[in-house]
N, CA, C and O atoms as a printed pandas DataFrame, in Angstrom:
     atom_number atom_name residue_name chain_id  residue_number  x_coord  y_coord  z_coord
0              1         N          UNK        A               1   18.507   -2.458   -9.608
1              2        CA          UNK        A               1   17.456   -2.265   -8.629
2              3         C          UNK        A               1   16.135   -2.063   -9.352
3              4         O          UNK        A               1   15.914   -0.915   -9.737
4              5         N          UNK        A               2   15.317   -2.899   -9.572
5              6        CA          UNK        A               2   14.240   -3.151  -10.573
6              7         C          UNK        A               2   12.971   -2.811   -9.194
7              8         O          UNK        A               2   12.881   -3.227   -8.039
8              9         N          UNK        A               3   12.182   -1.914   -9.979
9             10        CA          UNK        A               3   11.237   -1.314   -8.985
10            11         C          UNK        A               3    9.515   -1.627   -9.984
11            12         O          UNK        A               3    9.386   -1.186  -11.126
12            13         N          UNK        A               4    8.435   -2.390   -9.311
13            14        CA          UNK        A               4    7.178   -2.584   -9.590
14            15         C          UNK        A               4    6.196   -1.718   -8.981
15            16         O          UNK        A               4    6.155   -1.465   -7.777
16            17         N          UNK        A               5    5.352   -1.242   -9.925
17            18        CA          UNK        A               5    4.494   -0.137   -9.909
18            19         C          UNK        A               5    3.177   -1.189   -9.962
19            20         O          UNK        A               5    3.072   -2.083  -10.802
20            21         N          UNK        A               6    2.398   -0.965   -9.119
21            22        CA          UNK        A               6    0.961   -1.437   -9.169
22            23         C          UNK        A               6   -0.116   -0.438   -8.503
23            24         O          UNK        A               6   -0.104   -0.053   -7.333
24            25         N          UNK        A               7   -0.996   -0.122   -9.443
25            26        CA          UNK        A               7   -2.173    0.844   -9.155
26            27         C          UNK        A               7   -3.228    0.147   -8.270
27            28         O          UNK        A               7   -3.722   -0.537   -9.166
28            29         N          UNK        A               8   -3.950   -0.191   -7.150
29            30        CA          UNK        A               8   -4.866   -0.210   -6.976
30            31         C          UNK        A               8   -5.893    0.211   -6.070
31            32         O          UNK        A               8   -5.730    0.733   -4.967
32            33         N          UNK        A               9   -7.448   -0.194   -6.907
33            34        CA          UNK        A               9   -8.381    0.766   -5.810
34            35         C          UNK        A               9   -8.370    0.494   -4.605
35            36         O          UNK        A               9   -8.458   -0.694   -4.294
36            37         N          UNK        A              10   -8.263    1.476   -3.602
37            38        CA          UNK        A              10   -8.099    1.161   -2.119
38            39         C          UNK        A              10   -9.825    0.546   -1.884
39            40         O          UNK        A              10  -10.675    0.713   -2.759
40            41         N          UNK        A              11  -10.040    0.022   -0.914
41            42        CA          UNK        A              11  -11.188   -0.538    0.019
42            43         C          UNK        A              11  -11.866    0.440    0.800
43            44         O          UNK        A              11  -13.037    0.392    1.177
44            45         N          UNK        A              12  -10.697    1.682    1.089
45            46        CA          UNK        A              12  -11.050    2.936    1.980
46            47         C          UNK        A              12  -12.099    3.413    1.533
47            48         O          UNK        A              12  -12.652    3.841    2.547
48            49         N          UNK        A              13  -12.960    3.697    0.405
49            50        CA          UNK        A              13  -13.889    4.370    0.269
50            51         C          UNK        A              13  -14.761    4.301    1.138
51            52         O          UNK        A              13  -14.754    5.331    1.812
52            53         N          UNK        A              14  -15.495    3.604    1.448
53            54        CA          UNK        A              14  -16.534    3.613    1.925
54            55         C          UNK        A              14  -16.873    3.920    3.627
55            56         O          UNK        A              14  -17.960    3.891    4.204
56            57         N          UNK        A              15  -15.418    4.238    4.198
57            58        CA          UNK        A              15  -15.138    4.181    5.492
58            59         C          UNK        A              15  -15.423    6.105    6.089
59            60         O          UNK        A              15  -14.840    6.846    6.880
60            61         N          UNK        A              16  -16.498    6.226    5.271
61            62        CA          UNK        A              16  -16.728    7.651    5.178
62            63         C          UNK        A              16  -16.956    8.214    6.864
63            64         O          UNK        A              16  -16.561    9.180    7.516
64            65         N          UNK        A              17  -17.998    6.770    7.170
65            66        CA          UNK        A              17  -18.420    7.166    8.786
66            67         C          UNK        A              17  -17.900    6.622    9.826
67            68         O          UNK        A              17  -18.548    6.105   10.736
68            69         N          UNK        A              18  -16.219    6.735    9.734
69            70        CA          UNK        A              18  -16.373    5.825   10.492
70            71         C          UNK        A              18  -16.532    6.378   12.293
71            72         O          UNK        A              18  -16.540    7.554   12.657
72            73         N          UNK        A              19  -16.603    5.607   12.862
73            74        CA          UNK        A              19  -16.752    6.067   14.604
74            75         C          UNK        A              19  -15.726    6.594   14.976
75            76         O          UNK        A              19  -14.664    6.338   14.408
76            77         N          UNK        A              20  -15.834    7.866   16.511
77            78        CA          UNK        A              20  -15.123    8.470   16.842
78            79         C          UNK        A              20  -14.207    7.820   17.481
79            80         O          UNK        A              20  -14.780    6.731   17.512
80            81         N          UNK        A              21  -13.300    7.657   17.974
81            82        CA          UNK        A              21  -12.168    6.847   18.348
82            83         C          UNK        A              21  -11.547    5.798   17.399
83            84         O          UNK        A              21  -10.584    5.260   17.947
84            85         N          UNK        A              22  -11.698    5.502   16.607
85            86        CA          UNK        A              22  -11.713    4.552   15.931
86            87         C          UNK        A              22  -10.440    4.801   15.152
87            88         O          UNK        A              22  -10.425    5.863   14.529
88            89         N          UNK        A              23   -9.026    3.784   15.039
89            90        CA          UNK        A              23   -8.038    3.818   14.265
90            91         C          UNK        A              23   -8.019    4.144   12.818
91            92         O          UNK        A              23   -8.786    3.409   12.195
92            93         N          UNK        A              24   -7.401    4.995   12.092
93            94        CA          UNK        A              24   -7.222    5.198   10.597
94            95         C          UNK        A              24   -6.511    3.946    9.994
95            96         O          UNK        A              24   -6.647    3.715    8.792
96            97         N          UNK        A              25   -5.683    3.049   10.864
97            98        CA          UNK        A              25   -5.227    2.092   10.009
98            99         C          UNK        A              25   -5.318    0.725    9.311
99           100         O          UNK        A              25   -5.401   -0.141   10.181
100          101         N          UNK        A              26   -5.336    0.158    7.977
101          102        CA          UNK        A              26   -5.573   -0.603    7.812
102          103         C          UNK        A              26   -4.526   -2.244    7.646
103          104         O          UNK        A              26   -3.313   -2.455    7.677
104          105         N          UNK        A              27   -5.527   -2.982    7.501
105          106        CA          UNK        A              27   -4.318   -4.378    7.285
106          107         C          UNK        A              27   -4.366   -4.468    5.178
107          108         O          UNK        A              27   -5.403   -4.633    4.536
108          109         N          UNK        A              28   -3.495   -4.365    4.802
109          110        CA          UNK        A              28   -3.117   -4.690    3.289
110          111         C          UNK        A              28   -2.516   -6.267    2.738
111          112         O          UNK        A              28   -1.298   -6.419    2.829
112          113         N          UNK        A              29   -2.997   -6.943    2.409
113          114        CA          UNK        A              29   -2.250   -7.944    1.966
114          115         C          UNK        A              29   -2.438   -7.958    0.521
115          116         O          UNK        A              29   -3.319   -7.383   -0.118
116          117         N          UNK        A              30   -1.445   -8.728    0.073
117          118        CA          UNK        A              30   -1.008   -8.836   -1.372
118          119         C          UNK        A              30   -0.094  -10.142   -1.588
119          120         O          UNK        A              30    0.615  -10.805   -0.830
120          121         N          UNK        A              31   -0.417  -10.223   -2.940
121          122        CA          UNK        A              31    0.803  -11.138   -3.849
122          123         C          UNK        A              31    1.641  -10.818   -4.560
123          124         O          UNK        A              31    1.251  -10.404   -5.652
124          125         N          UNK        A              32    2.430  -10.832   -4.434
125          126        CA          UNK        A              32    4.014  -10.750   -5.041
126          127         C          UNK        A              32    4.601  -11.622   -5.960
127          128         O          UNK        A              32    4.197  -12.711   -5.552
128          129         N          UNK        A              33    5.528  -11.914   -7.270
129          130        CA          UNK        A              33    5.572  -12.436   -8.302
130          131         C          UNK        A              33    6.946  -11.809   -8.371
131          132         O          UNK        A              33    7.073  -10.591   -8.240
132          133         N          UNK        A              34    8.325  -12.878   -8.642
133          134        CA          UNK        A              34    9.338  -12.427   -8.691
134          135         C          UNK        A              34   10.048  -13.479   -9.682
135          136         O          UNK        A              34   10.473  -14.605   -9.421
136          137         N          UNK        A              35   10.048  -12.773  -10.899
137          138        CA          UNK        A              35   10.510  -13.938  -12.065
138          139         C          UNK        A              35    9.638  -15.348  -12.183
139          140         O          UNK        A              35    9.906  -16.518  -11.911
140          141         N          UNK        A              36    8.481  -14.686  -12.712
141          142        CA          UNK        A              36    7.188  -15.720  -12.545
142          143         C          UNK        A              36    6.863  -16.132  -12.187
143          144         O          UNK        A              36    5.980  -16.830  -12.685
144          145         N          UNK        A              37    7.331  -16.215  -10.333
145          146        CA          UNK        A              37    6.757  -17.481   -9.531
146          147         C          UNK        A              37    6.653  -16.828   -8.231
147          148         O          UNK        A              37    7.333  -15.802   -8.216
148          149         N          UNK        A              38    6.140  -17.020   -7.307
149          150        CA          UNK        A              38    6.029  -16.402   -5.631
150          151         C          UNK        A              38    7.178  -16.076   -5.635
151          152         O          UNK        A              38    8.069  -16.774   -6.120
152          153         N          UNK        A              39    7.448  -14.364   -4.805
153          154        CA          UNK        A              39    8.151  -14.220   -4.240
154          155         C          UNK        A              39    8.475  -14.775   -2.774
155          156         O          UNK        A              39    7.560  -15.031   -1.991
156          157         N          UNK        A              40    9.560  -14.913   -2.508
157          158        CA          UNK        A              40   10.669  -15.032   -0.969
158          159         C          UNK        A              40   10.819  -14.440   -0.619
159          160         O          UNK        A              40   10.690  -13.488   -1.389
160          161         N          UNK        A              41   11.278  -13.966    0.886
161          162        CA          UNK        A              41   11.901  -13.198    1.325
162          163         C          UNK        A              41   11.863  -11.569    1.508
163          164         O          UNK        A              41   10.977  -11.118    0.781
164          165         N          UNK        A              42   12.495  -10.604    2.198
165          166        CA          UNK        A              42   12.435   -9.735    2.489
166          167         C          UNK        A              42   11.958   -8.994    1.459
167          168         O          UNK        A              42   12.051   -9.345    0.283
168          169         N          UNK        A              43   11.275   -7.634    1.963
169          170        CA          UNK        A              43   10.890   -6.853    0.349
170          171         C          UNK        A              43   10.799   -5.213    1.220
171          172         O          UNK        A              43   10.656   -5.047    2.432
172          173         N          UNK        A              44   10.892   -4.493    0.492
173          174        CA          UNK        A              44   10.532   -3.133    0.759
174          175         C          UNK        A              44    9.111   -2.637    0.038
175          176         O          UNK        A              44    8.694   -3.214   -0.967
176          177         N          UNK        A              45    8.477   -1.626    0.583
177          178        CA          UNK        A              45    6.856   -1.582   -0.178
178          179         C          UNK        A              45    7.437   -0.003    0.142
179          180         O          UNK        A              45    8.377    0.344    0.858
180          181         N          UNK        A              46    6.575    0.738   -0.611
181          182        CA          UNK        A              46    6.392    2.668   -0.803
182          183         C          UNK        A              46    5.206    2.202   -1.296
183          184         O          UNK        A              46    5.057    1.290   -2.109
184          185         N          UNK        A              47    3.907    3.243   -0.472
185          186        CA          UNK        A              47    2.803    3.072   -0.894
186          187         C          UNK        A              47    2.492    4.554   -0.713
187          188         O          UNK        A              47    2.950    5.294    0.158
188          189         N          UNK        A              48    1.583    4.874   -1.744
189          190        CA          UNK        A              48    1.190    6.391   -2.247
190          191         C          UNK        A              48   -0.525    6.002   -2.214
191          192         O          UNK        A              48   -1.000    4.903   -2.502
192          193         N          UNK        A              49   -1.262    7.184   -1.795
193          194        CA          UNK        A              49   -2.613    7.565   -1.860
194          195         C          UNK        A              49   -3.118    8.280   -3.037
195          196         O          UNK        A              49   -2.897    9.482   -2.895
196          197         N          UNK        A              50   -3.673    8.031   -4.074
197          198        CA          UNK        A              50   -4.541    9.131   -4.813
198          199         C          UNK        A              50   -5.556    9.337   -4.897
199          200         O          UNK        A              50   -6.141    8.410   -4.339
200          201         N          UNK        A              51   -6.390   10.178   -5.356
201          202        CA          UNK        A              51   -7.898   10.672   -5.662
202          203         C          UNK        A              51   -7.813   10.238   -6.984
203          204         O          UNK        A              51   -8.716   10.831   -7.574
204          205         N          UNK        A              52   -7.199    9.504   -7.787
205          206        CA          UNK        A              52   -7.995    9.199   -9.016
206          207         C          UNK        A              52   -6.726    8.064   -9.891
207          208         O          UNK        A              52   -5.500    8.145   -9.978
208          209         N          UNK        A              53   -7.325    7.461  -10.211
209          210        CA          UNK        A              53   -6.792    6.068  -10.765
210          211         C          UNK        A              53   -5.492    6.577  -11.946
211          212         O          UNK        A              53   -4.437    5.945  -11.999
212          213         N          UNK        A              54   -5.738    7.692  -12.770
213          214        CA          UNK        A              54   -4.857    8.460  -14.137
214          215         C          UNK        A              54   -4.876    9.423  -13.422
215          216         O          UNK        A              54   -5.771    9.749  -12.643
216          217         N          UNK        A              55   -3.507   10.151  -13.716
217          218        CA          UNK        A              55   -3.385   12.008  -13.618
218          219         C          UNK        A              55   -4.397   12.379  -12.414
219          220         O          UNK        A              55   -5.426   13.038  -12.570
220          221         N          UNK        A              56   -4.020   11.945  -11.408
221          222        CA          UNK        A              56   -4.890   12.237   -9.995
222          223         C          UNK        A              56   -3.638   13.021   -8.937
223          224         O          UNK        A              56   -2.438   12.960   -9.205
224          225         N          UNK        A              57   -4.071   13.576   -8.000
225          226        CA          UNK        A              57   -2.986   14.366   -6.771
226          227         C          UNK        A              57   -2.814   13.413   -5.992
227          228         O          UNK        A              57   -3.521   12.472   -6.351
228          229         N          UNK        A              58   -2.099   13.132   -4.908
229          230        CA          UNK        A              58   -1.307   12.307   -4.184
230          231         C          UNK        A              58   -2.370   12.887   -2.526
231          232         O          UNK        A              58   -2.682   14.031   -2.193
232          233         N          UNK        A              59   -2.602   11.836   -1.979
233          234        CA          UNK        A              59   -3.616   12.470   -0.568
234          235         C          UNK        A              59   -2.487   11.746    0.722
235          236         O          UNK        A              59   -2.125   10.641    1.127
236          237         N          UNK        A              60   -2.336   12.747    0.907
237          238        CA          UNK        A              60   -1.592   12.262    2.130
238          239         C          UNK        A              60   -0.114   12.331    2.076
239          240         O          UNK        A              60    0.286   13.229    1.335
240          241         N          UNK        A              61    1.129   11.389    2.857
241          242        CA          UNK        A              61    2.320   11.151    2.540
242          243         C          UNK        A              61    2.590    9.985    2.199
243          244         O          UNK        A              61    1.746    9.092    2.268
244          245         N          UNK        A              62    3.724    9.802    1.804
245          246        CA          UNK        A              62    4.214    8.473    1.243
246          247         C          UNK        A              62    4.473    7.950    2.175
247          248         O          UNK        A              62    5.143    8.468    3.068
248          249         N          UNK        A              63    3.769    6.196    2.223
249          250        CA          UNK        A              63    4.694    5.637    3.206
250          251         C          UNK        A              63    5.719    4.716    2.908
251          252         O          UNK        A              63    6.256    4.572    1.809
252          253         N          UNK        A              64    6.047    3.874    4.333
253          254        CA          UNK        A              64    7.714    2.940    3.822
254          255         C          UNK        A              64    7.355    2.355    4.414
255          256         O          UNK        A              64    6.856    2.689    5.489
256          257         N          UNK        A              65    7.468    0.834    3.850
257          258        CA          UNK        A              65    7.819   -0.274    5.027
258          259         C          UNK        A              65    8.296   -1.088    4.966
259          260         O          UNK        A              65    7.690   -2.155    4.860
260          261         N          UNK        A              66    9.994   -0.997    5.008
261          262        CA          UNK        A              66   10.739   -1.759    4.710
262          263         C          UNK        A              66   11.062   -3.355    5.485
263          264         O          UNK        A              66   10.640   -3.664    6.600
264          265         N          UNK        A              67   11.774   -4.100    4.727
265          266        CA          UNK        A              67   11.945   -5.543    5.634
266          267         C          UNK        A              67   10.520   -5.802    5.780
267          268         O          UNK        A              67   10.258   -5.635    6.971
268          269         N          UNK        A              68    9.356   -6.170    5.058
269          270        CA          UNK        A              68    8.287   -6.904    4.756
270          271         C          UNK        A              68    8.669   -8.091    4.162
271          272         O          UNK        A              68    9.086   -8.107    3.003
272          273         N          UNK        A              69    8.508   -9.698    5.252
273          274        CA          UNK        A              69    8.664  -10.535    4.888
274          275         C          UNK        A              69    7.745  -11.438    3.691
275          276         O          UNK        A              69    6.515  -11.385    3.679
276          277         N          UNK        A              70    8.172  -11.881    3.161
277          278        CA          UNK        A              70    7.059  -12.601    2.124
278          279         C          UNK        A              70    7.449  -13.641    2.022
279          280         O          UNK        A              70    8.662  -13.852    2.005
280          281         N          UNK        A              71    6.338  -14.842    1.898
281          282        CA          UNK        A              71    6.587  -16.288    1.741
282          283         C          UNK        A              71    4.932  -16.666    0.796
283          284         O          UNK        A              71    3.739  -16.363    0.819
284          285         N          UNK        A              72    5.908  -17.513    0.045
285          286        CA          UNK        A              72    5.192  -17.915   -0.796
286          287         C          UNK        A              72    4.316  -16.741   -1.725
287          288         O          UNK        A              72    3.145  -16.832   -2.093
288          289         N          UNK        A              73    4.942  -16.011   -1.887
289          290        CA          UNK        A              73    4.342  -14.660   -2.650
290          291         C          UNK        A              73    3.603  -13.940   -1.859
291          292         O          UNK        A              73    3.402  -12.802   -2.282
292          293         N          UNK        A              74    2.896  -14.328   -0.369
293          294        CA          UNK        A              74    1.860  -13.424    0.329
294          295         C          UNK        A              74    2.744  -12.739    1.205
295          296         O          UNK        A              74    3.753  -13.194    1.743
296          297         N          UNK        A              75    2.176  -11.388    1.310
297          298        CA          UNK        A              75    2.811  -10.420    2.705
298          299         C          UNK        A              75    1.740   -9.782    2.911
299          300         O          UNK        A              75    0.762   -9.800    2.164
300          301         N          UNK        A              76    1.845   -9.167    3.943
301          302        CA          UNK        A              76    0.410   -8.263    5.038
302          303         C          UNK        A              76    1.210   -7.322    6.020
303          304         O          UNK        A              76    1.607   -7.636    7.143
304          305         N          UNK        A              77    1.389   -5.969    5.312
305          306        CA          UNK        A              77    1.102   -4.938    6.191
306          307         C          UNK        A              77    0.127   -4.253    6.761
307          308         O          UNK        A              77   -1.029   -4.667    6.672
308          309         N          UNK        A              78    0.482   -2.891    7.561
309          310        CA          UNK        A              78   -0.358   -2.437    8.507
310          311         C          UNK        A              78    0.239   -1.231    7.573
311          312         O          UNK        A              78    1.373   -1.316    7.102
312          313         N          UNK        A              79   -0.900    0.289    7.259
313          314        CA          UNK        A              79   -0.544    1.231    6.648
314          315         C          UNK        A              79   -1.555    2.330    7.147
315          316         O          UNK        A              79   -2.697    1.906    7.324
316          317         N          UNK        A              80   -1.367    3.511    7.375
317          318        CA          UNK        A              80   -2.432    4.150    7.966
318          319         C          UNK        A              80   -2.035    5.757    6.908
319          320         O          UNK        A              80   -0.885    6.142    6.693
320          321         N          UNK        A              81   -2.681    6.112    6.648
321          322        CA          UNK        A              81   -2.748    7.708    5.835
322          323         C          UNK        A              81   -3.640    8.118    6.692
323          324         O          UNK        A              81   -4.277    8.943    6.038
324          325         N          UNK        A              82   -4.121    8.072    7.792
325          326        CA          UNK        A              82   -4.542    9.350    8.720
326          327         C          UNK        A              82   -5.671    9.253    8.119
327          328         O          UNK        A              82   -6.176    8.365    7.433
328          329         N          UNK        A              83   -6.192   10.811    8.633
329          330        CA          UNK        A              83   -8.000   10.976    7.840
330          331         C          UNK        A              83   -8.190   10.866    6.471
331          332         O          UNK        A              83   -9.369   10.837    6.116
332          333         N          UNK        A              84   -7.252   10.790    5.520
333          334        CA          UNK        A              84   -6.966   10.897    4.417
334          335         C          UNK        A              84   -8.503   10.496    3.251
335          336         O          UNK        A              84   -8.863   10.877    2.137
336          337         N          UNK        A              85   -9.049    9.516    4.325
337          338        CA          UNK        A              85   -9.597    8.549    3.059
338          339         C          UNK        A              85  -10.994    9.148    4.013
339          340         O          UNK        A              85  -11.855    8.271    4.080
340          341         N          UNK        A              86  -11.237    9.955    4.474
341          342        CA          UNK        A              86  -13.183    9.879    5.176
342          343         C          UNK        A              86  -13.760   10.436    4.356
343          344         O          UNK        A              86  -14.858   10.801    4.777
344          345         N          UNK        A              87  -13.560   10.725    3.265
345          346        CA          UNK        A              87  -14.586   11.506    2.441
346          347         C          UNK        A              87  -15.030   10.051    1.487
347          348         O          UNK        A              87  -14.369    9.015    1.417
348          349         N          UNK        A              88  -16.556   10.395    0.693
349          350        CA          UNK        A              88  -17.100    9.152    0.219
350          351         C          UNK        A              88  -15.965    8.822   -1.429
351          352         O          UNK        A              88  -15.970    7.881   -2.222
352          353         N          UNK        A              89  -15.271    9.868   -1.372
353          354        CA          UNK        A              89  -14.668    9.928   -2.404
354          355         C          UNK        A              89  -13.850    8.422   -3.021
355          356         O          UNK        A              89  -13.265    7.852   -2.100
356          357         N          UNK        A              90  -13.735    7.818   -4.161
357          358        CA          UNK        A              90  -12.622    6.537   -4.358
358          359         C          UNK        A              90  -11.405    7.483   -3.417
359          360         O          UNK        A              90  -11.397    8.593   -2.883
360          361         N          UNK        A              91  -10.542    6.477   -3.551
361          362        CA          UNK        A              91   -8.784    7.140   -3.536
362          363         C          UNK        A              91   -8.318    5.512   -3.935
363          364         O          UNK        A              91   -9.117    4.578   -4.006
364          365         N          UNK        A              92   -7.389    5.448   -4.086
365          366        CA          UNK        A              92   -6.480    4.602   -5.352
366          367         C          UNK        A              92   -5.206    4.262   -4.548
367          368         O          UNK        A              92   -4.750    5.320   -4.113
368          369         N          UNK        A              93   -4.387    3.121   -4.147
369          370        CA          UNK        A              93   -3.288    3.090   -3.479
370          371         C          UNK        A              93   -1.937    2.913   -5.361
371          372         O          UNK        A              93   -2.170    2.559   -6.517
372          373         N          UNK        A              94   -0.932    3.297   -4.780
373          374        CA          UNK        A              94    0.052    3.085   -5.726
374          375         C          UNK        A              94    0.762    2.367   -4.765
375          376         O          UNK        A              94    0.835    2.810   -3.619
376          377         N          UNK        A              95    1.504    0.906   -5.203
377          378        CA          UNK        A              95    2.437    0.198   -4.662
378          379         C          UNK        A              95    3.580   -0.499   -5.654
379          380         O          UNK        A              95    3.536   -1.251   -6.627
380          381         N          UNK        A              96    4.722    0.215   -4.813
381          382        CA          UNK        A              96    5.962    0.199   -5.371
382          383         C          UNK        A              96    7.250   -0.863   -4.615
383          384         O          UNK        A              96    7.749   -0.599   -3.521
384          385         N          UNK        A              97    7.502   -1.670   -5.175
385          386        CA          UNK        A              97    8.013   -2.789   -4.344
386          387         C          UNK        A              97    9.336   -2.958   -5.192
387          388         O          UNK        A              97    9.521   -2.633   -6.365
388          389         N          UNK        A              98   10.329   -3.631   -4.174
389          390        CA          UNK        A              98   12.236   -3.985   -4.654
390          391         C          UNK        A              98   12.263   -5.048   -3.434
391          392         O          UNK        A              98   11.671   -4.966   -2.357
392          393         N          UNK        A              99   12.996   -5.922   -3.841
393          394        CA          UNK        A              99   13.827   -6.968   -2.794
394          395         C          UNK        A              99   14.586   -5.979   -1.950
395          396         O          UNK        A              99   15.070   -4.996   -2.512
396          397         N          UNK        A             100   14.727   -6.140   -0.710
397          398        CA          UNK        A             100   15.128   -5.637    0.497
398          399         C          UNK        A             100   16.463   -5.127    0.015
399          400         O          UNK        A             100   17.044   -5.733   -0.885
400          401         N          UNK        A             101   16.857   -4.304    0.433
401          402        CA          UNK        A             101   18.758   -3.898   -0.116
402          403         C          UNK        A             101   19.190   -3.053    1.156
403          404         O          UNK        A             101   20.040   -2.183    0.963
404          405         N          UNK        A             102   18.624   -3.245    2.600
405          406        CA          UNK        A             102   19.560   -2.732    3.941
406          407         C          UNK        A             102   19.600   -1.493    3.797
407          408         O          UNK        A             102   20.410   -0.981    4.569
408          409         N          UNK        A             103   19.072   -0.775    3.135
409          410        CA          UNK        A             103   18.684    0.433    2.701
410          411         C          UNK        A             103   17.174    0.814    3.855
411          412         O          UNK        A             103   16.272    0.039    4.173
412          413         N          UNK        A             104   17.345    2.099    4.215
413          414        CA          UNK        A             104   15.708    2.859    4.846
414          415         C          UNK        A             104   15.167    3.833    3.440
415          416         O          UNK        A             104   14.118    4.474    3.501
């Protein structure tokens, strides 16, 4: 069960103001690479929030979202950490990905 770690800066920064009513959640897409070439098929994602790119605290909870289809290496979830991100502060997503295994 081979698990990929990818650090990157979230987009959230800047969403310092955003309007009252207004949803916390965002759309994420990405590329995927599975033995050098686009991934296929089902995938599981765990995505983590931080305040800082190295040796930073974790903002928020972890999420899951398993059975994320992928074709041709692209997938696009929906992920929301709540108020997590309104401060002008960076925060940093960690994404951790495995081929689907029927597992929650």
């Amino acid at each position: 069960n081979r698990v990929n770690r990818v650090m990157m800066a979230a987009v959230v920064a800047g969403l310092a103001g955003a309007a009252a009513g207004q949803s916390t959640a965002f759309t994420y897409q990405g590329v995927l690479q599975d033995a050098g070439g686009p991934a296929n098929g089902s995938y599981d994602l765990r995505l983590r929030m931080w305040d800082a790119a190295q040796n930073g605290g974790q903002v928020g909870s972890t999420l899951c979202a398993d059975n994320v289809p992928v074709v041709d290496g692209r997938f696009t979830v929906t992920v929301d950490f709540g108020q997590q991100f309104v401060s002008p502060a960076p925060r940093y997503i960690e994404l951790e990905v495995r081929r689907d295994t029927g597992l929650n």
